[in-house]
C-alpha positions as CSV (number, residue, x, y, z in Angstrom):
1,X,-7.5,-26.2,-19.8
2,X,-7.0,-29.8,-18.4
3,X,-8.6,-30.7,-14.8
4,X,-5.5,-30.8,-13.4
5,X,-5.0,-27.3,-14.5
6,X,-8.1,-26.6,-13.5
7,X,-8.4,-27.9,-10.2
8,X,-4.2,-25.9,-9.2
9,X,-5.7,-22.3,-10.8
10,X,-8.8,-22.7,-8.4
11,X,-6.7,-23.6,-5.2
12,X,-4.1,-20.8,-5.3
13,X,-7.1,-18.5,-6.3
14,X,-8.9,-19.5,-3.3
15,X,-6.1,-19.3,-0.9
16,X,-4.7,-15.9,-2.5
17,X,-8.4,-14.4,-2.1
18,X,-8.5,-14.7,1.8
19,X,-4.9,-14.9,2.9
20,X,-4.7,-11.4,2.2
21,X,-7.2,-10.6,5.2
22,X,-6.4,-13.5,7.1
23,X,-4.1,-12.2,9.3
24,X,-5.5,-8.5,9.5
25,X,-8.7,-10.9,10.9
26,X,-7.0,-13.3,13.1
27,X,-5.0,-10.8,15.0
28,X,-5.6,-9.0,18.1
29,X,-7.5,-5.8,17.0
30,X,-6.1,-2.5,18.1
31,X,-8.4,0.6,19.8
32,X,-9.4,3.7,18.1
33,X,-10.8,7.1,19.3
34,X,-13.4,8.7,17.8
35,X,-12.6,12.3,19.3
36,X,-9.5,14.4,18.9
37,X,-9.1,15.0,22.3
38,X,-8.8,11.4,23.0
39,X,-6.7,10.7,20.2
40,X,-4.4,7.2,19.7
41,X,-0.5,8.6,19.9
42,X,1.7,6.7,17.1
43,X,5.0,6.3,17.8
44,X,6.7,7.0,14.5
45,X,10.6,6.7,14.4
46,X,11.9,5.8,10.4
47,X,8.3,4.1,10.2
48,X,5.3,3.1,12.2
49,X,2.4,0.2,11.5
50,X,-0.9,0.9,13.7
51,X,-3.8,-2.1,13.4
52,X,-5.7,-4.0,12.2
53,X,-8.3,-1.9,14.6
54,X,-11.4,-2.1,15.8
55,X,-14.2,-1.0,13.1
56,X,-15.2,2.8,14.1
57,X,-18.8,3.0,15.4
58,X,-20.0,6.4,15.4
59,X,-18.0,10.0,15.9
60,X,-17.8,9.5,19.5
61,X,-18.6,12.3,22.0
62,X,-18.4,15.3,19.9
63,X,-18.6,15.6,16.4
64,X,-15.8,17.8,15.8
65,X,-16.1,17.8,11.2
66,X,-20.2,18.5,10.2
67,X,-21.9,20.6,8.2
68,X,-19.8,21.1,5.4
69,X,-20.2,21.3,1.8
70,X,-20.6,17.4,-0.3
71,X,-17.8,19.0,-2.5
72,X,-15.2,20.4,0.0
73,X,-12.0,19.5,-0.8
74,X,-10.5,20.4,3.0
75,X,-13.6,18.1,4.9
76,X,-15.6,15.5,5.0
77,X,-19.5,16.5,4.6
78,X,-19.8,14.8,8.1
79,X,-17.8,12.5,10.4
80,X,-19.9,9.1,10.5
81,X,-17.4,6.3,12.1
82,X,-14.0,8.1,13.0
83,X,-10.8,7.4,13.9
84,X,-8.5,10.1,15.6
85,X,-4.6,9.4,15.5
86,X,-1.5,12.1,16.2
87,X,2.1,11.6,15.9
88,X,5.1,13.8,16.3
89,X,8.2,14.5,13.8
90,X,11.4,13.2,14.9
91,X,13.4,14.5,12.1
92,X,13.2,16.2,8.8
93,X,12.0,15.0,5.8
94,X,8.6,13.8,3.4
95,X,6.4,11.3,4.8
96,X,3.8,8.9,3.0
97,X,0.7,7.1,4.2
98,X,-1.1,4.4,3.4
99,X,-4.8,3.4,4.6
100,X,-5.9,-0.4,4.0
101,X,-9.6,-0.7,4.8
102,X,-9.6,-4.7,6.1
103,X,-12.8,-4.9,4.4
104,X,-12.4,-3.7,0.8
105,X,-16.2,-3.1,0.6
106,X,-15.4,-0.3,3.2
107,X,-14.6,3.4,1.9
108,X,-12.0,5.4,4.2
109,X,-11.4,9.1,3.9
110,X,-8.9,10.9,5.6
111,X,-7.8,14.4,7.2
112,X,-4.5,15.6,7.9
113,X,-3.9,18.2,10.4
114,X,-0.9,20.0,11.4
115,X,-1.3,20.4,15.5
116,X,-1.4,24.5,16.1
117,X,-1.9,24.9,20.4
118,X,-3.7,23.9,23.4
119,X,-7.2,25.1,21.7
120,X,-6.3,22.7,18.6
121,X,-9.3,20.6,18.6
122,X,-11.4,23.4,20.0
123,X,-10.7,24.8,16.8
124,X,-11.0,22.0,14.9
125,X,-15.2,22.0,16.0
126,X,-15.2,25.7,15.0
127,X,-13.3,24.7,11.1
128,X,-10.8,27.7,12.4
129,X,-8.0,25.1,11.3
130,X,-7.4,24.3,7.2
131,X,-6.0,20.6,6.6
132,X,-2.6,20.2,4.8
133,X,-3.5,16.8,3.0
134,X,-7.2,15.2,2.3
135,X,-8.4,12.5,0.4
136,X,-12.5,12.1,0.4
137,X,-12.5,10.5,-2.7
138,X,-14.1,7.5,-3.4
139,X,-11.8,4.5,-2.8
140,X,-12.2,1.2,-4.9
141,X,-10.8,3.5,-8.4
142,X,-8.0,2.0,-10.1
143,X,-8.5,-1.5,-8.9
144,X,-7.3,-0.7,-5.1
145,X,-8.9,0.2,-1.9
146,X,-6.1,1.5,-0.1
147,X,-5.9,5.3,0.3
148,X,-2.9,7.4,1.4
149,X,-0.1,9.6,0.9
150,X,2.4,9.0,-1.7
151,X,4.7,12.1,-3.9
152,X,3.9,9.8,-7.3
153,X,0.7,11.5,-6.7
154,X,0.5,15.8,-7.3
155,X,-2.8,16.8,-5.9
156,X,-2.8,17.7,-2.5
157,X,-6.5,17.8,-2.0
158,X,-9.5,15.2,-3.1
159,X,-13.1,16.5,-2.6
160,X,-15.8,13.3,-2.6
161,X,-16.8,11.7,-5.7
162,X,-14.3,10.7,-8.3
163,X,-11.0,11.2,-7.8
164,X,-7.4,9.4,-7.1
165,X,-7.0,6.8,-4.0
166,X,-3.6,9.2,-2.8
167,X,-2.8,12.7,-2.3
168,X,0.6,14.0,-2.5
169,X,3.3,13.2,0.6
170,X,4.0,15.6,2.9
171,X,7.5,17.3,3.5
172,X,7.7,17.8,7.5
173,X,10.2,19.1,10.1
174,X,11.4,18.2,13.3
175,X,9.2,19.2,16.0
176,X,5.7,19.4,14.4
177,X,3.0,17.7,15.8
178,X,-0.1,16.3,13.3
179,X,-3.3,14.8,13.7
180,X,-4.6,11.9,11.5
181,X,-8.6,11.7,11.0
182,X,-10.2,8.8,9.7
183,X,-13.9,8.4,8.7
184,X,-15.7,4.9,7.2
185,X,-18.8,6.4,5.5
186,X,-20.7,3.3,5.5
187,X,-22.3,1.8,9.0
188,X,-21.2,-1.7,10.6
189,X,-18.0,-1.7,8.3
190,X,-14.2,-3.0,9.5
191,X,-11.3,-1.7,11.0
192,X,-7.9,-0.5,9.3
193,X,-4.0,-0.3,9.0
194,X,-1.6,2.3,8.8
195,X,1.5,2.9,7.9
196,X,3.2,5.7,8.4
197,X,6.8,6.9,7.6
198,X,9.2,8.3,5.3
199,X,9.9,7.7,1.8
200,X,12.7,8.0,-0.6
201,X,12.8,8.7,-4.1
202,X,14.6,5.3,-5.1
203,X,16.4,4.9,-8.8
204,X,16.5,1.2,-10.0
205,X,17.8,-0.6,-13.2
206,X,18.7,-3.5,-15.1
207,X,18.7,-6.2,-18.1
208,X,16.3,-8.6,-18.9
209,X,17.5,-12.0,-20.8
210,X,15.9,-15.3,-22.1
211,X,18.0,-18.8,-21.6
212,X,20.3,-17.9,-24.7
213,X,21.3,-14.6,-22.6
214,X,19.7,-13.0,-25.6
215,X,18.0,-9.4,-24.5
216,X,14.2,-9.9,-23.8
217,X,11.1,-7.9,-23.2
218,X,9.5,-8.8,-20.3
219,X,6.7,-6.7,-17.5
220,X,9.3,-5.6,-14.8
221,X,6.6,-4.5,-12.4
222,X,7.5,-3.1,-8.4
223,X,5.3,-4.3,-5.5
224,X,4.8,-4.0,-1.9
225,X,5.4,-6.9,0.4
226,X,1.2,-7.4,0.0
227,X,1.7,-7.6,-3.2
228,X,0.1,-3.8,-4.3
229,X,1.7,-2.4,-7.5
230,X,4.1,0.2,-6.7
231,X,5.5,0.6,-9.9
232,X,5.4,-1.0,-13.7
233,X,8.0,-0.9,-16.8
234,X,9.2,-2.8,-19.7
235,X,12.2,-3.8,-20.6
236,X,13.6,-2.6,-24.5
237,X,13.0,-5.8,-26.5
238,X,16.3,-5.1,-28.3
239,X,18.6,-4.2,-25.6
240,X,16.6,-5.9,-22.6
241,X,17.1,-2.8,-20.1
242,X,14.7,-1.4,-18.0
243,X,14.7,1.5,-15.6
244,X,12.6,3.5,-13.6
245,X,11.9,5.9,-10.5
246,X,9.8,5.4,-7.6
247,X,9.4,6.4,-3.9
248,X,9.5,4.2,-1.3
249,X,9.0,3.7,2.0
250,X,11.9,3.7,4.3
251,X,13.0,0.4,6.3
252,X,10.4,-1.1,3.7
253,X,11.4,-4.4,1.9
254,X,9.6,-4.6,-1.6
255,X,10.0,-7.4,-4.9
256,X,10.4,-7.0,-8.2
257,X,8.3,-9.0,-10.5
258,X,9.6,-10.4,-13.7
259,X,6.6,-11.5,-16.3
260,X,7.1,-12.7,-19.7
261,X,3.8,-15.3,-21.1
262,X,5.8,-17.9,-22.6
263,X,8.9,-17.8,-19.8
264,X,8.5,-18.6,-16.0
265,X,8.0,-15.7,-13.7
266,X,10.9,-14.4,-11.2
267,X,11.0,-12.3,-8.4
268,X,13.8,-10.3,-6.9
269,X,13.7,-9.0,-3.5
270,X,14.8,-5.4,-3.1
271,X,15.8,-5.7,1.1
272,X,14.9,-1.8,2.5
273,X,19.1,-2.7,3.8
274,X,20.6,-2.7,0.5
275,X,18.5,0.4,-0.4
276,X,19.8,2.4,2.1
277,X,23.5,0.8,1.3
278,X,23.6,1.7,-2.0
279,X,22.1,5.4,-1.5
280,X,18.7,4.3,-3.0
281,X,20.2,3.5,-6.3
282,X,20.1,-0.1,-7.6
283,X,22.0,-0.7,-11.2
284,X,22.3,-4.1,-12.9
285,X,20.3,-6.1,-11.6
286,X,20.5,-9.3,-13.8
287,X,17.5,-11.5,-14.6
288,X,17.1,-14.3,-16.8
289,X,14.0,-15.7,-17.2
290,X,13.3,-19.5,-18.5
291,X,11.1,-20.6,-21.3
292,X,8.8,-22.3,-20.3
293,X,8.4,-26.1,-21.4
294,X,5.9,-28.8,-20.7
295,X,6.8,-31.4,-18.3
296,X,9.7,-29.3,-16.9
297,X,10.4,-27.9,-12.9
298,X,10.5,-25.1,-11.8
299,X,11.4,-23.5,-8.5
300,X,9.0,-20.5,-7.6
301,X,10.9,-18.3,-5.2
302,X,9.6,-16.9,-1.8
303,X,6.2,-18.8,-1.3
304,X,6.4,-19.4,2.2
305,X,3.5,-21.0,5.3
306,X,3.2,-20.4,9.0
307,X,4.5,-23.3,10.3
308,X,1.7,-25.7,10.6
309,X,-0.1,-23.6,8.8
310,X,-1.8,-23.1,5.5
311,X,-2.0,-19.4,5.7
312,X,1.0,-17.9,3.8
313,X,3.5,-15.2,4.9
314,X,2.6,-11.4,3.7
315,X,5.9,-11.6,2.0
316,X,4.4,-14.7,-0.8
317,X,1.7,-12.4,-2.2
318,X,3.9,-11.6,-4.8
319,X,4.8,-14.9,-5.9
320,X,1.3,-16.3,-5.8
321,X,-0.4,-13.4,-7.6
322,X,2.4,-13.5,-10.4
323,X,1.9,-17.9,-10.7
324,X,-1.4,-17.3,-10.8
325,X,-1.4,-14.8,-13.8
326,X,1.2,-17.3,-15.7
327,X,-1.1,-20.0,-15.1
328,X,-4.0,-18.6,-16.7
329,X,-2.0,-17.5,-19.2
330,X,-0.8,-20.4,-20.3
331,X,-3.3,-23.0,-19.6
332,X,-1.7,-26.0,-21.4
């Protein structure tokens, strides 16, 4: 690998590394409660963001989950630094979660309830009331710290120790009422984000060429806006289609990430709009993908700053991660 080289792998790793936190750092941090009584409403409509909080300290007043067994699949053993949230359904349908621990060194479990009565968190104390989704897994498996919801998962319940990062979504009606627990095992840890809302089974497909409009086989790979892995195919090498299933967010934007080592990457963005347009089913989508050659330009798509700024927009995860794989890949 040449200097140059070198020196351009080092920078984007460097700025990729902390840009991811950077803004979950630099902006105002919202409350938590650490008792179910007390616990933060969120607003969710088609979805809802809460955070980056404050870091729990503690299980505030009363310590509603203790005493249970290390290997119960419904709670956590104890709380140690909680974090109570309820929301209320506004309509029909299955709803995902996500969990991102702002510092990755963290580990988050997580309770769901489904809200019974007045004497709901009485009960809670007294374990008179059985989750409908847990996760007390160990995060950090698979390469990712966020934990969640999501139906490309089946189990509905993760006791501690090894397990997945998700639990399955949840289908829900309008009118319930549920209440969100949160608990950072490990003492002076970080704060969190959540998303909340519903998701969609969406159906997309296409063709992947090289310059002669020849069919290719290239990684087609779906990510979030933060540049998580939603998704991963590849297309036929003799007819160049790909096609897959996932479920997404709704009113969520995602990418799709085009990789082939000797061609330069591309991105498409899949807008949550044209989703919901087309009935969740994208067909056709045309990519071809350059070869790549030394000395020639190339124009990376959707790497964008704050103005004035250094700091890049969420939405340029994808194309720095994906320039930064083809760059150690092809060092020359």
């Amino acid at each position: 690998m040449n200097i140059k080289m070198f020196l351009l792998v080092i920078a984007l790793s460097v700025m990729l590394a902390p840009a991811i936190n950077a803004q979950k750092k630099n902006a105002p941090k919202k409350p938590i409660a650490s008792d179910c009584n007390k616990a933060i409403k969120i607003n969710l409509d088609k979805k809802a963001v809460y955070g980056p909080t404050v870091a729990p300290s503690g299980f505030g007043e009363i310590q509603e989950i203790k005493s249970n067994k290390k290997n119960d699949k419904y709670f956590f053993e104890e709380e140690h630094n909680s974090a109570w949230y309820c929301f209320n359904i506004k309509t029909d349908g299955t709803i995902a979660l996500t969990i991102t621990p702002l510092n990755p060194k963290d580990d988050y479990d997580f309770i769901l309830f489904k809200y019974t009565d007045s004497c709901f968190c009485k009960n809670i104390v007294k374990s008179k009331i059985i989750p409908v989704r847990t996760n007390i897994s160990r995060t950090g498996l698979g390469g990712t710290v966020i934990t969640g919801l999501s139906n490309n998962e089946v189990n509905l319940f993760f006791c501690a120790g090894k397990g997945k990062p998700f639990s399955k979504s949840l289908d829900v009606k309008k009118g319930e009422k549920y209440y969100l627990v949160l608990d950072n095992v490990y003492q002076n840890g970080d704060g969190h984000s959540i998303e909340i809302g519903y998701e969609r089974e969406a159906s997309i497909s296409g063709i992947v060429l090289n310059e002669a409009n020849k069919p290719f086989k290239a990684e087609v790979i779906l990510e979030d806006q933060k540049g998580n892995e939603v998704e991963k195919t590849i297309s036929d090498s003799i007819t160049g289609k790909y096609s897959f299933n996932a479920f997404l967010f709704v009113n969520t934007n995602y990418n799709i990430v085009y990789l082939q080592d000797s061609s330069f990457v591309k991105i498409t963005a899949i807008k949550s709009e044209n989703l919901v347009k087309n009935n969740f089913k994208l067909e056709d989508i045309r990519i071809v993908l350059p070869k790549l050659r030394k000395g020639a330009k190339y124009t990376m798509d959707a790497i964008n700053f704050y103005p004035g700024s250094t700091e890049p927009l969420s939405s340029a995860y994808s194309s720095m991660k994906s320039l930064l794989r083809l760059m150690k890949k092809n060092p020359k």
